[in-house]
C-alpha positions in Angstrom: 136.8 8.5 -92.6 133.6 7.6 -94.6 130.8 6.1 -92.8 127.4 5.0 -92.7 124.6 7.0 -92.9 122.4 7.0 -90.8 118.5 5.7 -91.6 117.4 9.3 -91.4 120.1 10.9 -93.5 119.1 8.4 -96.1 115.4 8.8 -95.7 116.1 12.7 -96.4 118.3 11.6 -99.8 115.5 9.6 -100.9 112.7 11.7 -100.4 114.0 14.3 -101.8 114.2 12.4 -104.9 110.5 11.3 -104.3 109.7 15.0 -104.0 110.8 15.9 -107.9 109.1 12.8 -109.5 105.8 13.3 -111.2 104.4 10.3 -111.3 103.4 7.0 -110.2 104.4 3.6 -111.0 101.8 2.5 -113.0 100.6 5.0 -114.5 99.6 5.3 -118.0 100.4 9.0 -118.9 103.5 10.9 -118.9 104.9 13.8 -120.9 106.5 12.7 -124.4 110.5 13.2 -124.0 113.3 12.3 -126.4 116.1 9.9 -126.3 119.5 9.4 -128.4 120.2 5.5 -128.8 123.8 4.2 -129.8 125.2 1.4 -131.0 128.5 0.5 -131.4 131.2 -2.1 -131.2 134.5 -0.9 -130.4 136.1 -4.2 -132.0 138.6 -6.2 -129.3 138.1 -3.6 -126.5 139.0 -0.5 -128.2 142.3 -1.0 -128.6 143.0 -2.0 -132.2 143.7 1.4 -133.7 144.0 3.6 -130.8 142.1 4.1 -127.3 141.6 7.9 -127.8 140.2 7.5 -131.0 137.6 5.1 -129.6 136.8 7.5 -127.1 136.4 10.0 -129.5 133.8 7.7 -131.5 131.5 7.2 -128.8 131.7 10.7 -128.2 130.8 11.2 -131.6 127.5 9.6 -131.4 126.3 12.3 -129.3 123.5 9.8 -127.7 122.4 9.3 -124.3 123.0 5.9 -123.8 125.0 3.2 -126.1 125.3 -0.3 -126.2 128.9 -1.0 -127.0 129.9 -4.6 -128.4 133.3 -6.3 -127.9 133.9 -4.3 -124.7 136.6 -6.5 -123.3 136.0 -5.0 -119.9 136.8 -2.1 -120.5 133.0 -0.6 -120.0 133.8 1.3 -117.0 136.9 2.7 -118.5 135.2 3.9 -121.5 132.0 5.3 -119.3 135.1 7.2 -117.4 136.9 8.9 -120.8 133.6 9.9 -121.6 132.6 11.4 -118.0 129.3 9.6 -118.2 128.1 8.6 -114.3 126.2 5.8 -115.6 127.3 2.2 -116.4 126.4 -1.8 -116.3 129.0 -4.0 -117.4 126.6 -7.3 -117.7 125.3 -5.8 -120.2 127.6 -3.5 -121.7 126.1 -0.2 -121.8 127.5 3.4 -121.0 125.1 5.8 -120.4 124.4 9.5 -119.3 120.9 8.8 -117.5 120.4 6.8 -114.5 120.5 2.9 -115.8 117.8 0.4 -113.5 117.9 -2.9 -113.2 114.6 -4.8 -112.9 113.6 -7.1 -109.6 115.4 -10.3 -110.1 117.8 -8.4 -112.6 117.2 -9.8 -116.2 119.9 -10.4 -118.8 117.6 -9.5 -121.7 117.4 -5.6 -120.4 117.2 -3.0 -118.1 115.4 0.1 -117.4 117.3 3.8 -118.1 115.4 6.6 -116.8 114.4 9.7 -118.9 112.8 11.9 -116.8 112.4 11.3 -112.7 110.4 8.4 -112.2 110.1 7.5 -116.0 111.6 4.9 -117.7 112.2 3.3 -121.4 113.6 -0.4 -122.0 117.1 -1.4 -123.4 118.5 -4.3 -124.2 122.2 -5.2 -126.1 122.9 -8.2 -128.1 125.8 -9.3 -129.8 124.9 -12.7 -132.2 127.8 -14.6 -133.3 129.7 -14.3 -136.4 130.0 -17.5 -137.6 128.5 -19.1 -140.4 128.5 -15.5 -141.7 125.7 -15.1 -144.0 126.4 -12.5 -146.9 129.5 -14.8 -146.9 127.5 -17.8 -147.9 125.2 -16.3 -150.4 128.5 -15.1 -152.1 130.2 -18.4 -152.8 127.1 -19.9 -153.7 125.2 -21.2 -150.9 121.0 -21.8 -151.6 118.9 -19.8 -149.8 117.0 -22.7 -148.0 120.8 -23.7 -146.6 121.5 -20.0 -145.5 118.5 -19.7 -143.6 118.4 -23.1 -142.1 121.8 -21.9 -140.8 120.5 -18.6 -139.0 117.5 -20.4 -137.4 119.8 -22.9 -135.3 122.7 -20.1 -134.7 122.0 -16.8 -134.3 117.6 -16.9 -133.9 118.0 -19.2 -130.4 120.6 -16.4 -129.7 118.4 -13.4 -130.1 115.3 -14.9 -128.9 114.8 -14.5 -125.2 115.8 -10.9 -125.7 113.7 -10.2 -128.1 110.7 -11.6 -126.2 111.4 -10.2 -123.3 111.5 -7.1 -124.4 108.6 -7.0 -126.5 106.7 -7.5 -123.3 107.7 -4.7 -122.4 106.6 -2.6 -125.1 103.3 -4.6 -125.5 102.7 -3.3 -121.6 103.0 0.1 -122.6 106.8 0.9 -121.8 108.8 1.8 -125.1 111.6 -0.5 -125.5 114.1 -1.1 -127.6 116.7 -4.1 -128.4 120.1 -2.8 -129.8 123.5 -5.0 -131.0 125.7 -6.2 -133.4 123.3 -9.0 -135.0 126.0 -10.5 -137.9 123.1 -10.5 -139.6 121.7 -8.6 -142.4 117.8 -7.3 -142.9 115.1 -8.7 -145.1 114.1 -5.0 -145.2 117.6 -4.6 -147.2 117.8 -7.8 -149.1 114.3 -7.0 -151.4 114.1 -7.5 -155.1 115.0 -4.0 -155.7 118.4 -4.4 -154.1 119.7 -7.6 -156.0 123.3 -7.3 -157.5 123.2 -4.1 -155.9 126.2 -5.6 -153.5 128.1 -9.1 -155.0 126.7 -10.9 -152.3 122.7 -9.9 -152.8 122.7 -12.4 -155.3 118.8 -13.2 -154.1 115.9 -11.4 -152.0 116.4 -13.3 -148.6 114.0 -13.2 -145.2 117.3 -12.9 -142.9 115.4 -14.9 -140.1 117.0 -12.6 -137.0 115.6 -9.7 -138.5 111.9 -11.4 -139.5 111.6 -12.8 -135.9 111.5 -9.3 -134.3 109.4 -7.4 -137.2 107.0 -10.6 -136.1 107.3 -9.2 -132.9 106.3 -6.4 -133.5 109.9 -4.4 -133.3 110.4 -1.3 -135.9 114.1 -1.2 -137.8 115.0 2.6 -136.8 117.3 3.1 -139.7 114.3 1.8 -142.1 111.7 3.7 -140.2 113.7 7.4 -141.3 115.1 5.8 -144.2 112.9 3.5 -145.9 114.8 3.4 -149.7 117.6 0.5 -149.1 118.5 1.1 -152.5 119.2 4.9 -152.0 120.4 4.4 -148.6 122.4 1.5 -147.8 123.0 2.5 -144.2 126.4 0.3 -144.4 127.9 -0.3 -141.1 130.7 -3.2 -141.5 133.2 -3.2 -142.4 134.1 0.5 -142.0 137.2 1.7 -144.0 139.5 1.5 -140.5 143.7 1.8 -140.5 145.2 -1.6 -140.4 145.2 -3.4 -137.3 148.0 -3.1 -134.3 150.8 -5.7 -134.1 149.7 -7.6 -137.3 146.1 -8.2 -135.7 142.9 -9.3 -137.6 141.6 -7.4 -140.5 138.6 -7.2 -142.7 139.5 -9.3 -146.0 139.5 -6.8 -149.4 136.5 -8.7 -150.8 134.3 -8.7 -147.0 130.6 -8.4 -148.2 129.5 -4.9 -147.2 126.3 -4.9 -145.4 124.3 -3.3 -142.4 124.2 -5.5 -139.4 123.8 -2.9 -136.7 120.8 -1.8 -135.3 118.7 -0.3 -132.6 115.1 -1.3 -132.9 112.0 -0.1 -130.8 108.7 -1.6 -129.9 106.1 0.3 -127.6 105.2 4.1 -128.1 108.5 5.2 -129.6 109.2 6.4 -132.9 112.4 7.5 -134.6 112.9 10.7 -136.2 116.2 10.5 -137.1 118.9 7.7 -137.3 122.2 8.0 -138.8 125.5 5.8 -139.5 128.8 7.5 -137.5 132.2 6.5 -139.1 135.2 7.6 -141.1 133.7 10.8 -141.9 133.0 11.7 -137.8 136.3 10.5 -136.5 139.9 10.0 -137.8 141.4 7.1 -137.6 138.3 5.2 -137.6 138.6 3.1 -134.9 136.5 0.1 -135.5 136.2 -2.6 -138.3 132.4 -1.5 -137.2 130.8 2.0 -138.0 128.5 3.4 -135.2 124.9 4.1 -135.4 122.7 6.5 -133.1 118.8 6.8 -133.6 116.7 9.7 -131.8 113.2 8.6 -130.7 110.3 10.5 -129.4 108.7 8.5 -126.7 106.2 8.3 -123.9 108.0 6.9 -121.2 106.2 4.6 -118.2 107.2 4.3 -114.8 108.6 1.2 -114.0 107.0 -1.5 -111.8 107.9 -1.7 -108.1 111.8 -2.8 -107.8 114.9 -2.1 -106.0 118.1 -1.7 -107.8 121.7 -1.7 -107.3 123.7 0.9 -109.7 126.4 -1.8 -109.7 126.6 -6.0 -108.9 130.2 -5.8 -107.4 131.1 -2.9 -105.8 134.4 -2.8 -103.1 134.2 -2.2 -99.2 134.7 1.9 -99.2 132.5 2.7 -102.7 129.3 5.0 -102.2 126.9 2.4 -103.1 123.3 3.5 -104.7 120.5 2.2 -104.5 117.1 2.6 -106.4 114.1 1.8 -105.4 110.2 2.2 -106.8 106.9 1.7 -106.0 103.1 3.1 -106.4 102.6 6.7 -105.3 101.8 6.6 -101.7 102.9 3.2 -100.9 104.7 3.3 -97.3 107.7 1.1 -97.9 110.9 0.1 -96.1 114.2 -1.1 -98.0 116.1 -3.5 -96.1 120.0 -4.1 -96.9 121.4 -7.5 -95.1 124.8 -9.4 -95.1 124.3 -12.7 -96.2 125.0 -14.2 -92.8 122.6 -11.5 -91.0 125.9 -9.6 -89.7 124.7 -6.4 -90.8 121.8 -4.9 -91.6 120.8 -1.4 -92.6 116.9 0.4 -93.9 115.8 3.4 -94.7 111.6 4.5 -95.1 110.1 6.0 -97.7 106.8 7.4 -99.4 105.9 7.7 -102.6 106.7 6.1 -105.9 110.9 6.6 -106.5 114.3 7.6 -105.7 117.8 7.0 -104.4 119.8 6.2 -101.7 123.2 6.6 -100.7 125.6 4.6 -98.4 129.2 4.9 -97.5 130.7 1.0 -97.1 134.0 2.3 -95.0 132.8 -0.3 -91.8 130.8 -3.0 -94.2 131.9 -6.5 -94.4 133.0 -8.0 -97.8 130.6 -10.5 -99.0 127.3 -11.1 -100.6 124.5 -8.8 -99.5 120.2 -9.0 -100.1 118.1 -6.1 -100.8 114.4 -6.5 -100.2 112.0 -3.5 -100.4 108.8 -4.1 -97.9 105.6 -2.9 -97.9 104.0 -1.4 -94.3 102.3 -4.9 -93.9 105.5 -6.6 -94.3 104.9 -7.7 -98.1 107.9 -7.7 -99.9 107.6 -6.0 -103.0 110.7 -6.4 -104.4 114.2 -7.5 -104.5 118.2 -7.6 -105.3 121.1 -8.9 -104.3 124.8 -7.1 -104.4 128.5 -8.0 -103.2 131.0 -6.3 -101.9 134.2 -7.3 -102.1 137.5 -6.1 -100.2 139.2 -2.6 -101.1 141.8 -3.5 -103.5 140.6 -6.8 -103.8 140.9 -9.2 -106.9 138.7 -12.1 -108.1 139.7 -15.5 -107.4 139.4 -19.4 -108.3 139.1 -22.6 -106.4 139.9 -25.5 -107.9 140.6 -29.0 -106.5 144.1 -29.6 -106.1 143.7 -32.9 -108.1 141.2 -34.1 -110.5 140.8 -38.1 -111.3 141.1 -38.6 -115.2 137.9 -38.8 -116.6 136.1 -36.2 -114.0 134.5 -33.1 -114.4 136.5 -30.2 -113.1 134.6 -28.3 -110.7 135.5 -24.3 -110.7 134.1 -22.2 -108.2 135.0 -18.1 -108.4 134.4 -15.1 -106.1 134.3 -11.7 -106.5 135.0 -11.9 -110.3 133.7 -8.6 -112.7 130.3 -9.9 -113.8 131.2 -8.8 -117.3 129.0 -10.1 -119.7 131.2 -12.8 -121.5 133.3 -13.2 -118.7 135.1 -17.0 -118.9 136.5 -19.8 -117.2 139.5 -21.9 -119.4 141.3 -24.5 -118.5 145.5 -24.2 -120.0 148.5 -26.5 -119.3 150.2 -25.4 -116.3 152.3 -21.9 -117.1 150.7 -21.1 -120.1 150.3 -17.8 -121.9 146.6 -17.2 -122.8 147.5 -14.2 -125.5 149.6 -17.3 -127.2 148.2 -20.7 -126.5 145.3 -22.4 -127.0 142.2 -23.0 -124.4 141.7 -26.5 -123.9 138.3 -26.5 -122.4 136.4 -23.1 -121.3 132.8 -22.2 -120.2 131.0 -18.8 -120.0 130.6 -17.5 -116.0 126.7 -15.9 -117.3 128.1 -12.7 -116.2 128.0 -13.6 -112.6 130.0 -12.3 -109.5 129.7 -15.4 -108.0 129.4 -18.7 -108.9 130.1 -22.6 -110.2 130.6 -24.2 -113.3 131.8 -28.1 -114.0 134.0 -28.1 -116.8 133.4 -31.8 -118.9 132.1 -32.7 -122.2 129.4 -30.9 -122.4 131.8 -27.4 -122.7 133.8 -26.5 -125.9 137.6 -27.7 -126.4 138.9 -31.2 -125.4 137.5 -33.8 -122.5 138.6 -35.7 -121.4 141.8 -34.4 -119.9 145.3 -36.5 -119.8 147.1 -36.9 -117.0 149.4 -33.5 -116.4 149.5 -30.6 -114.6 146.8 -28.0 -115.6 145.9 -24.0 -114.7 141.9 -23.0 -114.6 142.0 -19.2 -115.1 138.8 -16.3 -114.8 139.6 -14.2 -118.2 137.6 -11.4 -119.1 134.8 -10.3 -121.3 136.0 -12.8 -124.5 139.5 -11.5 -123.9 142.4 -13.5 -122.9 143.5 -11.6 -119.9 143.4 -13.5 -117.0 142.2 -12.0 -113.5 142.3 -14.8 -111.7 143.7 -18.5 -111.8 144.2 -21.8 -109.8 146.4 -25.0 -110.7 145.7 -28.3 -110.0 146.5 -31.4 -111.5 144.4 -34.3 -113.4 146.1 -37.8 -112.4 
């Protein structure tokens, strides 16, 4: 039977760690290292063509760490095929090195660690699709319309990630922002490249694209392949098998174009990038190609934090837990239960490393990590759950809702997947065939609360009837979880 360690078996796993790292946090000089970036979106969760095939993409990027798109929850799954250790389903990222999540853990990015106690920045977007804009300047839309249209979709979308991590990489830590933007380049849409694709019809500042070169951001792609004209770099859409089951394709006439892309701010430069597709792997199996840059970097250490390798872990995992601060600083990491039921620390010196717990005798629930200085400061801090072994997410709904309410959803335990969802569905109905009436986003939480009215997308308010409210996963429409009630 697994069971705790004790504080000074984990004081030993963590300073050993300490004892290989070679720098402090703060400091401003480290060894130049290199790292292979990915990108790629596996299209509907991988599934489309053929699992193995999917597998065998990511494989073929031969990076360190990817950001995949269209996931569908199936991050850890892939991370597993691949024998990768390393994973983070809010933001959809597989990766061989050790991935850290800032104090206070940030959507826009995390930390992945290159070298013991040094650390680069990565964030993973995925804009929407709508509105498509190589589609528009095809059938005739003016510029001014076309870019009025990607300042009020995807530029709000991309923003606070871009931001954030160009703080990053103004503070000295090379960062980089990688995704699926829908969204061409104005690096690739120039003078030069008119009526070199049907749909280049005029030079165009893609807005997306602007904002981060504004920034201060660097297009890897461009930076090792400057010529647009002589290199395309086309990722979408790839020349994949027809889709399973008579599932969505690619029209014939879809505008070819490169809207993929991992781009870097901060002491990082590529020296090499290159589009993985048809030619790497057969059947393709994306309608999206991959793309894997390698950048030489000067990695920082991170600021003083405490991490959790995962948000939701279940009552028997080896939980990990990461913790920094500056050289010499005497700290104590303090795990509690949310109700104070149990509590568990281990001491440390020096600037980082890891610790390991069995969770055989924990209790299930929400837990607080808090990383103390010897005065008692707290320097920083998480939180994690645990939930029961075997267990499944689950709903609560009021039984009945008065016509004209908001519909209050409350959900435990769910996957903290990035686009995990709520939607609301007529009593007994199949989510792979009908429609949603009403559905909001759970912000990639474990825990949480959402009331459903008519400020969420479908139809409010509800008629009298008998409704289900279900937790479905990553933009997919399988259900994990679901509660019934009625509206009268």
């Amino acid at each position: 039977m697994r069971r705790w360690l004790a504080p000074t078996s984990a004081v030993l796993l963590l300073v050993g760690l300490v004892a290989c790292t070679g720098s402090s946090a703060g400091s401003t000089s480290a060894p130049e290292a290199t790292i292979r970036i990915g990108e790629l979106n596996i299209e509907y969760g991988g599934t489309v063509v053929d699992w193995h095939a999917t597998v065998a993409a990511a494989e073929a990027l031969d990076a360190d760490v990817i950001a995949i798109e269209e996931a569908w929850g199936h991050i850890p799954r892939l991370a597993e095929a691949m024998d990768w250790p390393y994973y983070d389903v809010r933001r959809q990222i597989v990766s061989r090195l050790p991935l850290i999540h800032a104090s206070g853990d940030p959507m826009e990015y995390l930390y992945v660690e290159v070298a013991p106690g040094q650390v680069v920045g990565l964030g993973n977007v995925h804009l929407a699709s709508g509105a498509y804009g190589p589609n528009r300047t095809r059938t005739g839309d003016a510029e001014q319309e076309v870019l009025i249209g990607e300042r009020r979709l995807r530029v709000p979308q991309i923003t606070p990630y871009a931001e954030a991590i160009a703080k990053l990489g103004e503070a000295g830590t090379p960062s980089f922002l990688a995704g699926d933007f829908n969204s061409p380049s104005q690096l690739d849409w120039t003078d030069a490249t008119v009526d070199t694709r049907p749909q280049i019809v005029y030079p165009v500042p893609w807005p997306v694209t602007e904002l981060l070169a504004q920034l201060g951001f660097t297009d890897s792609y461009r930076q090792v392949h400057p010529d647009p004209v002589a290199d395309p770099g086309l990722t979408w859409p790839s020349n994949r098998p027809p889709a399973k089951n008579g599932g969505w394709n690619p029209g014939k006439d879809a505008p070819e174009d490169r809207i993929d892309y991992v781009q870097s701010i901060g002491p990082a430069t590529a020296v090499a990038s290159q589009v993985i597709g048809e030619d790497a792997v057969s059947p393709w199996p994306s309608d999206h190609r991959g793309l894997v840059s390698t950048f030489r970097v000067t990695p920082a250490a991170p600021p003083d934090l405490v991490s959790a390798d995962q948000a939701l872990s279940y009552v028997g995992d080896r939980l990990t837990l990461r913790a920094w601060a500056a050289a010499g600083t005497v700290a104590t990491l303090t795990v509690n239960r949310a109700d104070g039921s149990v509590t568990k620390t281990a001491d440390f010196t020096g600037n980082g490393g890891s610790v390991t717990f069995d969770t055989d005798r924990w209790l299930p629930g929400r837990y607080g990590v808090t990383l103390r200085d010897g005065s008692g400061r707290t320097m920083a801090g998480t939180v994690f759950w645990l939930a029961p072994a075997g267990g499944t997410p689950f709903l609560t709904v009021p039984a009945s809702v008065d016509v004209g309410d908001p519909i209050p959803v409350t959900w435990n335990d769910a996957p903290g997947n990035r686009w995990d969802w709520v939607g609301i569905y007529h009593r007994a109905a199949d989510p792979h065939v009908a429609s949603y009436l009403l559905w909001s986003y759970t912000d990639a939480s474990v825990e949480g609360r959402t009331v459903l009215d008519r400020h969420d997308v479908g139809r409010f308010p509800l008629p009298p009837g008998k409704y289900t409210a279900m937790l479905l996963v990553d933009d997919s429409y399988r259900p994990v979880a679901s509660a019934d009630f009625t509206i009268g």
